[in-house]
PAVEXSE-319829 format. One record per residue (C-alpha): x, y, z; residue in one letter; residue number from 1. Coordinates in Angstrom, 3 decimals. Layout:
PT       px       py       pz resn resi
PT        X        Y        Z    A  NUM
...
// end
This chain:
PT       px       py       pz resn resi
PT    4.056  -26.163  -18.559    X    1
PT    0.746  -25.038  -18.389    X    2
PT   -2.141  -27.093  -18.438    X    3
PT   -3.590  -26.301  -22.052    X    4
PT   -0.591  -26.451  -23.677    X    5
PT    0.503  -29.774  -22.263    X    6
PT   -3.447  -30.882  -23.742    X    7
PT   -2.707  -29.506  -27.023    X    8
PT    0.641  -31.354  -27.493    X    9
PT   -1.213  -34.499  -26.276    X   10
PT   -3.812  -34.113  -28.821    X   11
PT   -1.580  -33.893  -31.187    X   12
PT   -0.612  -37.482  -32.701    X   13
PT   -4.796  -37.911  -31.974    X   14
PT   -5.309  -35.160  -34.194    X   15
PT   -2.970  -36.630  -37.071    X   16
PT   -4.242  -40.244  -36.991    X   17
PT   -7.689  -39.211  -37.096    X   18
PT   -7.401  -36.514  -39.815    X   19
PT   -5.569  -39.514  -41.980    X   20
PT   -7.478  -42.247  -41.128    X   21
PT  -11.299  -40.385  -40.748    X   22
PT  -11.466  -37.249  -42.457    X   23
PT   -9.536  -38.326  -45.827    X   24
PT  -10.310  -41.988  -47.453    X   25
PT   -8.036  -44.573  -47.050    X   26
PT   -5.145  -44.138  -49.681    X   27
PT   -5.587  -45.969  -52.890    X   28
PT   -3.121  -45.648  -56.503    X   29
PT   -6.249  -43.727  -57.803    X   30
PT   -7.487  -39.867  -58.030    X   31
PT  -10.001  -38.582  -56.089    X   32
PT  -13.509  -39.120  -57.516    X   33
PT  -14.524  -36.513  -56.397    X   34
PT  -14.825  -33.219  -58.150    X   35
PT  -12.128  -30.672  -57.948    X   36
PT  -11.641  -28.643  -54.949    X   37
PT  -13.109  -24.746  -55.065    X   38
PT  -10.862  -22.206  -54.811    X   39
PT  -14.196  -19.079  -54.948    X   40
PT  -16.775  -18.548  -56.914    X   41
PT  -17.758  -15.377  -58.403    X   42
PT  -21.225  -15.288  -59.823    X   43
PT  -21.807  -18.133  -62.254    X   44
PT  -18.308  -19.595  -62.374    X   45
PT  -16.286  -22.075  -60.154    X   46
PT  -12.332  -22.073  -60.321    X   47
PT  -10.451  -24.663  -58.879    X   48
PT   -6.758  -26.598  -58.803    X   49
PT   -6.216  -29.551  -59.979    X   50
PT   -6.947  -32.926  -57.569    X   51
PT   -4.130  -33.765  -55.357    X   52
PT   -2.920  -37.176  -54.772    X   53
PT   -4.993  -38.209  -51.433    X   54
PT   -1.837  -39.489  -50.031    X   55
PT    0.403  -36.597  -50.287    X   56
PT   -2.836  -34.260  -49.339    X   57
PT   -3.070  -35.357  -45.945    X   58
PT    0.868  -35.367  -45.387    X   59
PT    0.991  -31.921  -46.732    X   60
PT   -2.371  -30.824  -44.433    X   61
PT   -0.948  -32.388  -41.384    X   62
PT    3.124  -30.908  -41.822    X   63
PT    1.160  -27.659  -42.019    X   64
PT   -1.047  -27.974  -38.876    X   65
PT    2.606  -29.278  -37.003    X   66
PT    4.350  -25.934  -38.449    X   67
PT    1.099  -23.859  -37.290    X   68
PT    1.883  -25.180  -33.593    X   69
PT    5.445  -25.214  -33.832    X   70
PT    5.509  -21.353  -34.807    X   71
PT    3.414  -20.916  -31.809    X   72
PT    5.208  -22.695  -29.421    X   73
PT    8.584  -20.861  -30.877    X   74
PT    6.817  -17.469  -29.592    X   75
PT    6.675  -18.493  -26.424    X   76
PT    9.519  -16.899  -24.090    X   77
PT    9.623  -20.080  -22.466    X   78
PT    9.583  -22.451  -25.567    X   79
PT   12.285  -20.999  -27.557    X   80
PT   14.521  -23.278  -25.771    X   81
PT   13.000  -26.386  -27.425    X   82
PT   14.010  -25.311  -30.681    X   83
PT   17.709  -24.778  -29.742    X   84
PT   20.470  -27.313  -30.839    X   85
PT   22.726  -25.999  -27.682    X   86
PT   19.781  -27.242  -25.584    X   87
PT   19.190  -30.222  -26.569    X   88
PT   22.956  -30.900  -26.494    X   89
PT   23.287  -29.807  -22.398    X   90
PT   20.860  -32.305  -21.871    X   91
PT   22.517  -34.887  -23.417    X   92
PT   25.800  -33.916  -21.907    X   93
PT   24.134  -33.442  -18.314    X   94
PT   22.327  -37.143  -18.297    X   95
PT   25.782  -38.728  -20.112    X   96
PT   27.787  -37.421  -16.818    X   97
PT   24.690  -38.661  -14.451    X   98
PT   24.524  -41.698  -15.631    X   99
PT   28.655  -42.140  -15.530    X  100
PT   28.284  -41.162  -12.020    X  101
PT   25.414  -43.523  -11.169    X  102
PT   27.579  -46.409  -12.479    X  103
PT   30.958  -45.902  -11.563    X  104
PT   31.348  -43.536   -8.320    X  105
PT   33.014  -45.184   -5.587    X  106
PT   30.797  -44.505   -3.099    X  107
PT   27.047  -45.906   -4.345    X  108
PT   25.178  -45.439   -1.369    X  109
PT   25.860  -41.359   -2.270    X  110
PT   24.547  -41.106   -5.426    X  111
PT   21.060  -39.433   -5.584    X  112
PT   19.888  -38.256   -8.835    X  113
PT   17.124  -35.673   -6.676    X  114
PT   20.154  -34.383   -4.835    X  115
PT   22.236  -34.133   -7.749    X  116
PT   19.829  -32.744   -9.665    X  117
PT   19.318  -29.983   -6.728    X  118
PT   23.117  -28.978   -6.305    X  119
PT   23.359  -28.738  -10.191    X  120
PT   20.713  -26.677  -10.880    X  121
PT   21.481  -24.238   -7.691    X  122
PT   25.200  -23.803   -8.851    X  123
PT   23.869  -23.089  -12.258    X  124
PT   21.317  -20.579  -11.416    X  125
PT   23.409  -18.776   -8.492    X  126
PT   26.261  -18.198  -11.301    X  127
PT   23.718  -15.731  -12.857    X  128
PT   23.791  -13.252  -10.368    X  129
PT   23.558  -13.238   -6.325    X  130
PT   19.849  -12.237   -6.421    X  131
PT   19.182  -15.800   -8.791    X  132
PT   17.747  -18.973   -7.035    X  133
PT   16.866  -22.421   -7.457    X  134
PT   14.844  -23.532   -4.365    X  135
PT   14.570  -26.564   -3.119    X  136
PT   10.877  -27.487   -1.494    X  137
PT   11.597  -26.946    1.832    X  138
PT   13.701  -24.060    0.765    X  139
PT   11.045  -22.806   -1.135    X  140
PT    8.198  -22.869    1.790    X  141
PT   10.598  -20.637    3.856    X  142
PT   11.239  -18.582    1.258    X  143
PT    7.433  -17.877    0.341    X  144
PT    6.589  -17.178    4.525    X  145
PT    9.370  -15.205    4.567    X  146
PT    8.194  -13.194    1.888    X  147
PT    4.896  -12.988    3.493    X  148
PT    6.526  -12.037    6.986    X  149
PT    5.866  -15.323    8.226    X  150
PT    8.032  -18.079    9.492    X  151
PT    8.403  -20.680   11.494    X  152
PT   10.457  -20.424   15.004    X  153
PT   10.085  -19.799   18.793    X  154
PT   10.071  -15.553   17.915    X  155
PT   13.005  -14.428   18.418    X  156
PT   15.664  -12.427   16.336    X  157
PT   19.416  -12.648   17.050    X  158
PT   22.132  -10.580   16.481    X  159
PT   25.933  -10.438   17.562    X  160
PT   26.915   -7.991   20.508    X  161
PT   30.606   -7.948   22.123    X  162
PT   31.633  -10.985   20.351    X  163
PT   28.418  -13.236   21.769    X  164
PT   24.792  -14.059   20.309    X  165
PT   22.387  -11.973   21.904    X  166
PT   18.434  -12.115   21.093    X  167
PT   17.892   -8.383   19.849    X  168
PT   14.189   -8.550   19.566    X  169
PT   11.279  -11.021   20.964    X  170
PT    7.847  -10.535   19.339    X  171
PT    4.714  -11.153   20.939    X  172
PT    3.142  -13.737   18.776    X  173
PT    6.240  -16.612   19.243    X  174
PT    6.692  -18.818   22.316    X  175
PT    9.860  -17.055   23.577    X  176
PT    8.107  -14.093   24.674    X  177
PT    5.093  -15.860   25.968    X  178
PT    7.834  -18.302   28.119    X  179
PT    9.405  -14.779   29.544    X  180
PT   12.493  -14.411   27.250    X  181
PT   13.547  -10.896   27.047    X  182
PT   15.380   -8.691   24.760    X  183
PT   19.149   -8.662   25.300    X  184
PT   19.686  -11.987   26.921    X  185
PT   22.464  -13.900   25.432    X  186
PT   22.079  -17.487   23.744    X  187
PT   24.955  -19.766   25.792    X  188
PT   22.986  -23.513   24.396    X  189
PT   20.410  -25.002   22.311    X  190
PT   19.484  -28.428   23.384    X  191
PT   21.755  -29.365   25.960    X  192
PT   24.754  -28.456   23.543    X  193
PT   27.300  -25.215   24.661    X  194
PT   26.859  -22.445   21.331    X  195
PT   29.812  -19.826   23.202    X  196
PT   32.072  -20.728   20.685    X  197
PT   29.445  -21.156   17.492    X  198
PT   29.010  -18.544   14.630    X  199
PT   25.720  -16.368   14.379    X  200
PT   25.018  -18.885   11.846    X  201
PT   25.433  -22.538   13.671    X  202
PT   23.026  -21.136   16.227    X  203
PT   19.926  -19.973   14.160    X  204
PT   20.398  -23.490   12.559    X  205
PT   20.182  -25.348   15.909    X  206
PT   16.887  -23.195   16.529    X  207
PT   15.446  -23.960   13.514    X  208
PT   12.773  -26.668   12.796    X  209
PT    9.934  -28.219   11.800    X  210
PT    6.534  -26.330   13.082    X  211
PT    5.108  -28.505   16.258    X  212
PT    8.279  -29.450   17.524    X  213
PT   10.561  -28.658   20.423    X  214
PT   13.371  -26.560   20.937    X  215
PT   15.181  -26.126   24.314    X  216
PT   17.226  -22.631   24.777    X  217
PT   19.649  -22.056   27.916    X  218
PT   20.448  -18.097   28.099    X  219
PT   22.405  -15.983   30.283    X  220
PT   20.773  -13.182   31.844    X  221
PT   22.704  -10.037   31.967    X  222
PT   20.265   -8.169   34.198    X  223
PT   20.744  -10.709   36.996    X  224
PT   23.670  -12.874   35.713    X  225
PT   21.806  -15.701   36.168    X  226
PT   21.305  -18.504   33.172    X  227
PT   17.340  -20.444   32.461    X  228
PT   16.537  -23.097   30.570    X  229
PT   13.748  -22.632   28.535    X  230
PT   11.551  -25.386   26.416    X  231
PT    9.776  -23.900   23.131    X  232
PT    7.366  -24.876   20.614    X  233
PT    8.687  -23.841   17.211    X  234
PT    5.458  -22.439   15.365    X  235
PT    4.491  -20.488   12.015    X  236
PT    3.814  -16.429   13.439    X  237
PT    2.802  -14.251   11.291    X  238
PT    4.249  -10.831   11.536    X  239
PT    2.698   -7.079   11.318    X  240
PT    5.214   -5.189    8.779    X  241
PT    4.182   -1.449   10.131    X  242
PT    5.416   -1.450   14.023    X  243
PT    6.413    0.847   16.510    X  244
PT    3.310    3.303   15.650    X  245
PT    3.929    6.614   18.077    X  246
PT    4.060    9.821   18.114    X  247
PT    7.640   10.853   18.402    X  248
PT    7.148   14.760   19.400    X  249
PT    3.655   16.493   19.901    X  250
PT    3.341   17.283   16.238    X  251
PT    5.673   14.301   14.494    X  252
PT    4.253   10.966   14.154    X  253
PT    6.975    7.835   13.722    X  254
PT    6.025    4.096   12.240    X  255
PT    8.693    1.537   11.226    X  256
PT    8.003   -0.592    8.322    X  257
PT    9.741   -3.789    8.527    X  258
PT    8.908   -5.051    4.794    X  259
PT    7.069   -4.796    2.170    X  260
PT    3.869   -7.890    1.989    X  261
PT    0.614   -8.078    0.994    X  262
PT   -1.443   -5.474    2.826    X  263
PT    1.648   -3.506    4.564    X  264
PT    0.105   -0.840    2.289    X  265
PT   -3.192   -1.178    4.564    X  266
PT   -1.847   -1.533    7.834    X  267
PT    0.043    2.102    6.872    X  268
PT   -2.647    4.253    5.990    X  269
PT   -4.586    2.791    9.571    X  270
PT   -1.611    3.560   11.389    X  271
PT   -1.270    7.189    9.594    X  272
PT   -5.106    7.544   10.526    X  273
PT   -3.913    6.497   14.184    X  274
PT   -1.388    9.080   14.380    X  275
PT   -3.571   12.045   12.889    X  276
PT   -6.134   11.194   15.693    X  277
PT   -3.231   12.548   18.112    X  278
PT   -2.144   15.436   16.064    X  279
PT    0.244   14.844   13.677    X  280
PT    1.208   17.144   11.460    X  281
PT    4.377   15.339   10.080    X  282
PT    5.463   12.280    9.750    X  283
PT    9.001    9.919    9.491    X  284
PT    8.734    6.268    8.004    X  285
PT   11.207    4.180    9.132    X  286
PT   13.026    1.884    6.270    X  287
PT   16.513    1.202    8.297    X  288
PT   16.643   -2.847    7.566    X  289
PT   14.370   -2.754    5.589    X  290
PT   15.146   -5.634    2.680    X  291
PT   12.094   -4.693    0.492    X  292
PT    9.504   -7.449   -0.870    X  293
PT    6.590   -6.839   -2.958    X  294
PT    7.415   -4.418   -6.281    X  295
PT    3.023   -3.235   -6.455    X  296
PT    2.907   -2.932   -2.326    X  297
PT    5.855   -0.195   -2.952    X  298
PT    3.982    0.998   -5.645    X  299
PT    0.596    1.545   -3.970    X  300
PT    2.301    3.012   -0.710    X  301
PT    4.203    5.605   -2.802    X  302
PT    0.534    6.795   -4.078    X  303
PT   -0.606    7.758   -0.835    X  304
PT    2.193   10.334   -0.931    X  305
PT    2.343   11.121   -4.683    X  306
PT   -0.246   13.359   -6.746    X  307
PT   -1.871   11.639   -9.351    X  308
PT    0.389   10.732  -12.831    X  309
PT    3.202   10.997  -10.976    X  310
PT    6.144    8.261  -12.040    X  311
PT    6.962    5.602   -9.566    X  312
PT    9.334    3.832  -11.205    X  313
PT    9.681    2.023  -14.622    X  314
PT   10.466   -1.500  -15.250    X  315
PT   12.952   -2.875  -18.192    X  316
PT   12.571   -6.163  -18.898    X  317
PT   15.394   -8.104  -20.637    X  318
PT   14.082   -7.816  -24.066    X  319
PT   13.373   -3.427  -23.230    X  320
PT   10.152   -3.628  -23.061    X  321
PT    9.365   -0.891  -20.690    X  322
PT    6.675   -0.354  -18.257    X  323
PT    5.919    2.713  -16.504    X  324
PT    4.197    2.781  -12.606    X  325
PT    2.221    5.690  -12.268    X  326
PT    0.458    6.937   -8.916    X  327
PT   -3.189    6.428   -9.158    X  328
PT   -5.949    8.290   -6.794    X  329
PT   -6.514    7.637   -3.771    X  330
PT   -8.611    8.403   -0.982    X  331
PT   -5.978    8.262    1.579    X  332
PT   -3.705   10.883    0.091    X  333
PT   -1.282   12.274    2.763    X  334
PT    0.275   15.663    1.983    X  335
PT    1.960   16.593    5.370    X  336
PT    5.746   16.618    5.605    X  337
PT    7.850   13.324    5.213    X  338
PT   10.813   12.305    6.276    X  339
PT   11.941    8.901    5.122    X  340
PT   15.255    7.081    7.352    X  341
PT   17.151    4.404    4.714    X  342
PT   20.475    2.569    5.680    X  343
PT   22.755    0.154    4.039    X  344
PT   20.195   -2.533    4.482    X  345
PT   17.443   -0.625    2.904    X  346
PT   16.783   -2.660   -0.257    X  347
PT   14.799   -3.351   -3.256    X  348
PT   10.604   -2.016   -2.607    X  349
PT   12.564   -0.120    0.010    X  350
PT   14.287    1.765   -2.644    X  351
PT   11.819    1.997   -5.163    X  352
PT    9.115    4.124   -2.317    X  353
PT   12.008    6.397   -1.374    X  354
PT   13.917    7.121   -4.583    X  355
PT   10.230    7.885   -6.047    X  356
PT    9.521   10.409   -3.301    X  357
PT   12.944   12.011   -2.888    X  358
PT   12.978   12.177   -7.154    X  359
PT    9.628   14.103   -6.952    X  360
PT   10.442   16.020   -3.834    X  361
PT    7.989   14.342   -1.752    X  362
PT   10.102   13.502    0.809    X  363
PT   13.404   14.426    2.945    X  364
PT   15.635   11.059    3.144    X  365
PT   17.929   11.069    5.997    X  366
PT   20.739    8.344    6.934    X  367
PT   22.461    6.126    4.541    X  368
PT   23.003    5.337    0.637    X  369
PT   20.866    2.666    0.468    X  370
PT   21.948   -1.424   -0.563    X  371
PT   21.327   -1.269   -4.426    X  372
PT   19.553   -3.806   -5.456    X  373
PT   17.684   -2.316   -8.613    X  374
PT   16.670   -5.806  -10.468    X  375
PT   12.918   -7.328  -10.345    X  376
PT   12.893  -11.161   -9.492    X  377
PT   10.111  -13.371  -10.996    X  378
PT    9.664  -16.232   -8.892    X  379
PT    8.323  -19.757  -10.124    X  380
PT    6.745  -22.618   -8.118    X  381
PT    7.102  -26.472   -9.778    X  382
PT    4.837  -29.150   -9.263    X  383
PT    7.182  -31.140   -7.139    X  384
PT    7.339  -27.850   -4.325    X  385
PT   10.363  -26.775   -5.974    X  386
PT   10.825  -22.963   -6.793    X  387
PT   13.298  -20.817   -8.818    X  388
PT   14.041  -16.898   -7.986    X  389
PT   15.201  -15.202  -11.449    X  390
PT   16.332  -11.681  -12.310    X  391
PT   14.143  -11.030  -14.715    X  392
PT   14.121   -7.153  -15.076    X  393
PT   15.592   -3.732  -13.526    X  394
PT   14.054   -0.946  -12.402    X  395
PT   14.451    3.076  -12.605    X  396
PT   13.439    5.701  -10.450    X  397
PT   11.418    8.968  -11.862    X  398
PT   14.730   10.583  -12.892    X  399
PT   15.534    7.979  -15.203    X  400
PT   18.443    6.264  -12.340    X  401
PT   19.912    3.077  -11.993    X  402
PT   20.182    2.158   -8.381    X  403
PT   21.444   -1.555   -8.884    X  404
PT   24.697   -1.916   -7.207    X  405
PT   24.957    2.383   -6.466    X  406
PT   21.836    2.881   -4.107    X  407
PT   19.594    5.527   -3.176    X  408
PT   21.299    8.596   -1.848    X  409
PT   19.734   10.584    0.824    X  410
PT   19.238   14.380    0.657    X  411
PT   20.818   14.029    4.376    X  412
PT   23.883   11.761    5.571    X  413
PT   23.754   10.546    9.192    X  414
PT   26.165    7.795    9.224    X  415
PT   25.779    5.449   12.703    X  416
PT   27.735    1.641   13.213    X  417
PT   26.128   -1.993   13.265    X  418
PT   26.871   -1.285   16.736    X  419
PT   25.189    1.512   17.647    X  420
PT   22.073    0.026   15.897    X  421
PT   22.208   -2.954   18.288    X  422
PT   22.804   -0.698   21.354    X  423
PT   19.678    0.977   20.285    X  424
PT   17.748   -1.875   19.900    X  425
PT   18.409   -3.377   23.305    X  426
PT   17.878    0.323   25.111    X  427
PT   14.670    0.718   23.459    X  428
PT   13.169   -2.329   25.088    X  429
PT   14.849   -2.277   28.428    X  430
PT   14.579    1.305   29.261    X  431
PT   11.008    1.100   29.278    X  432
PT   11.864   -0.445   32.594    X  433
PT   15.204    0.363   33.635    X  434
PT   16.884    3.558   34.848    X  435
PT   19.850    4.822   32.748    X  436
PT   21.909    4.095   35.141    X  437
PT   20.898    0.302   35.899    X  438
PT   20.802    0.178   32.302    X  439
PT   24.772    0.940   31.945    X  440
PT   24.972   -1.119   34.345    X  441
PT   23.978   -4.512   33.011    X  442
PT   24.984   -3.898   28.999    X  443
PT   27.922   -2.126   29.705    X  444
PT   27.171    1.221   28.355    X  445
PT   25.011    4.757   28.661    X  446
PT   21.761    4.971   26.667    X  447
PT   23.123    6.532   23.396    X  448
PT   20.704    8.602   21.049    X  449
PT   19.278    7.493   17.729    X  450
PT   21.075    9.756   15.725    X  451
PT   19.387    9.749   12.482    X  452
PT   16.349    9.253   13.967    X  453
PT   16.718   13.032   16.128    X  454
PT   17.801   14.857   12.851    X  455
PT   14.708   13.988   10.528    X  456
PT   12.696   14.821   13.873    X  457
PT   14.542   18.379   13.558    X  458
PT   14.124   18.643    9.806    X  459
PT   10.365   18.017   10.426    X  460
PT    9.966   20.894   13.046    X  461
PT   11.322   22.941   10.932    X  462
PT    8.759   21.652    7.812    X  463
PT    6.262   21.829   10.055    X  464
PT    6.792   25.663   11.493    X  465
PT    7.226   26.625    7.916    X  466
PT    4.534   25.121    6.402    X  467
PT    2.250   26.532   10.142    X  468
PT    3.935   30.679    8.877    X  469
PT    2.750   30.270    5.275    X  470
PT   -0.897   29.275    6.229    X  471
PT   -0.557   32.146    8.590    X  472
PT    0.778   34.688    5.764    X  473
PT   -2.529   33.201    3.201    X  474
PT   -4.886   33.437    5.666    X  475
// end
């Protein structure tokens, strides 16, 4: 509730009480006397009612100040609730089975309103839809540095790889790479316990913790065979979502956006200004994994791209309200070639920036129909840390499409496996070091080629030549 509101109702009985007892005279069994009430007055003459009982006067002035607030509160989105019989009735029925449980379960020592309370409310809310959350506090903080590409660990990311947990990526800013962990060793403990036989999922819950502490990691080295023993701090990092800035030929430039937070917007136009310094004239943004994240980020990247009035996207809310995004000027408009790489895992603000270029022809998508998630979450923080994640609205692309649950199509399939994606990821931070053939040596296979990556570096040439013949042909 917000804070004036909650004043208002306070004020309330105050109001009342005073208006009875200060504003109209005690009541007595007489009249006012007092003369009548004016209605107007035009010129020389007064018209007015008849006096009014002082009694039922200050009933009838204070039922109608109650029905002024009431119709207000009834308004409200998020008041309508209070003025439903159903309501009222779920409450009653949910705090007649707490307290049954509070008296009569076997097992006292178990029963936790707080907890109860928690499970209740997730089951309810996750029976909405799969994107729908209640959150927990501590659920909550991870979920709100996740969202702004932070989080607390030692910097890694795992993945699965033959049948084992292998760390697929270590990122500068964590205490795994600063210890000397390195891409594509395999995780065979966590703190003195064996993990061979755990699921993806028991380890990266053994890892986790609280920022400050400890964490000890035992991994097996495929480059030498050999296993180490490694003691980390678990602390909050803070990651940059536009990586892997280079120039991928002499003319095509190449970033990877990892998602969508406050300011990814920024740190892509620097790293578009980056690349132009070495000559690019075209340019492929990388969206493979990406899982989206803020709806006006996507919106304000798009507009670099887009001229202005252009759609974006538009925004039905539950009740159809509509709202349209439209690309607004810019001084960092970028009008070279694009080629934008979506997969499966491409999601949500992911979605939204491609599907707007590819509807307006901005852009050349290459890989994978996208995941389809085409609903806007509203997210709500409680006074007790507590949050809740609800579907609140879907969204459209320019052509008037409904990508939830169908996905973005690209203009150009290049289908690859989860495997070849994690075979890519480990060759593109060992060969930096390695021969090929030492390479196939330790992980068990030949450097493979990023597939999708080589065709929308083909498609560009080809943009790029054509667009270099018809500047020849104005000139």
């Amino acid at each position: 509730m917000d804070e004036g509101l909650l004043l208002m109702l306070l004020n309330i009985p105050f109001f009342i009480f005073t208006l009875n007892r200060w504003t109209i005279p005690v009541r007595t069994n007489l009249y006012f006397h007092r003369p009548p009430f004016p209605i107007f007055t035009t010129d020389c003459s007064v018209n007015t009612v008849p006096s009014m009982n002082k009694y039922t006067l200050r009933w009838v002035i204070s039922i109608a100040i109650l029905t002024v607030l009431a119709s207000q509160f009834a308004t409200r989105a998020d008041w309508r609730a209070m003025f439903s019989k159903d309501y009222w009735q779920s409450l009653s029925r949910y705090g007649m089975v707490m307290r049954i449980v509070e008296s009569e379960f076997v097992h006292a020592d178990e029963v936790d309103f707080q907890d109860l309370t928690d499970v209740a409310l997730g089951a309810a809310v996750r029976s909405l839809d799969s994107y729908s959350e209640y959150m927990t506090p501590d659920h909550y903080e991870e979920f709100s540095m996740a969202a702004n590409q932070e989080y607390v660990g030692v910097g890694i990311e795992v993945g699965q790889f033959s049948g084992r947990i292998i760390i697929s990526q270590v990122f500068e800013q964590g205490s795994a790479g600063a210890a000397g962990i390195l891409s594509g060793d395999f995780i065979v403990g966590v703190d003195g316990v064996d993990t061979r036989e755990e699921t993806l999922g028991e380890v990266i819950d053994r890892i986790r913790g609280e920022p400050g502490s400890m964490v000890s990691l035992e991994i097996e080295r495929p480059i030498t065979a050999e296993e180490h023993s490694f003691d980390l701090e678990r602390r909050a990092i803070a990651l940059d979502s536009v990586v892997d800035v280079e120039m991928a030929t002499g003319t095509v430039g190449y970033m990877r956006v990892r998602q969508f937070i406050d300011e990814t917007d920024l740190e892509m136009v620097s790293a578009i200004h980056r690349l132009n310094a070495q000559g690019m004239q075209g340019l492929i943004i990388d969206l493979r994994g990406n899982p989206g994240g803020r709806l006006n980020i996507a919106v304000r990247m798009a507009e670099v791209f887009l001229e202005v009035g252009q759609a974006v996207l538009t925004v039905q809310s539950r009740r159809g309200v509509q709202e349209v995004f439209y690309a607004e000027a810019t001084l960092d408009a970028n009008h070279q070639p694009l080629v934008v790489l979506i997969d499966g895992d491409s999601a949500s603000a992911s979605e939204i920036f491609s599907g707007a270029l590819r509807d307006h022809a901005r852009a050349v998508l290459v890989g994978e129909k996208s995941y389809g998630k085409g609903s806007v979450q509203s997210v709500y923080s409680f006074p007790d840390g507590d949050g809740l994640k609800l579907t609140s609205a879907r969204y459209l692309l320019p052509s008037g499409e409904a990508i939830n649950g169908t996905g973005v199509y690209p203009n150009v399939t290049v289908e690859r496996s989860a495997e070849e994606a994690m075979m890519l990821m480990l060759q593109k931070h060992h060969l930096r070091k390695m021969s090929d053939a030492s390479f196939a040596k330790v992980f068990g296979f030949a450097p493979v080629e990023d597939s999708q990556r080589l065709v929308a570096e083909q498609i560009l040439d080809g943009l790029i030549g054509a667009k270099m013949g018809m500047s020849k042909v104005e000139l």
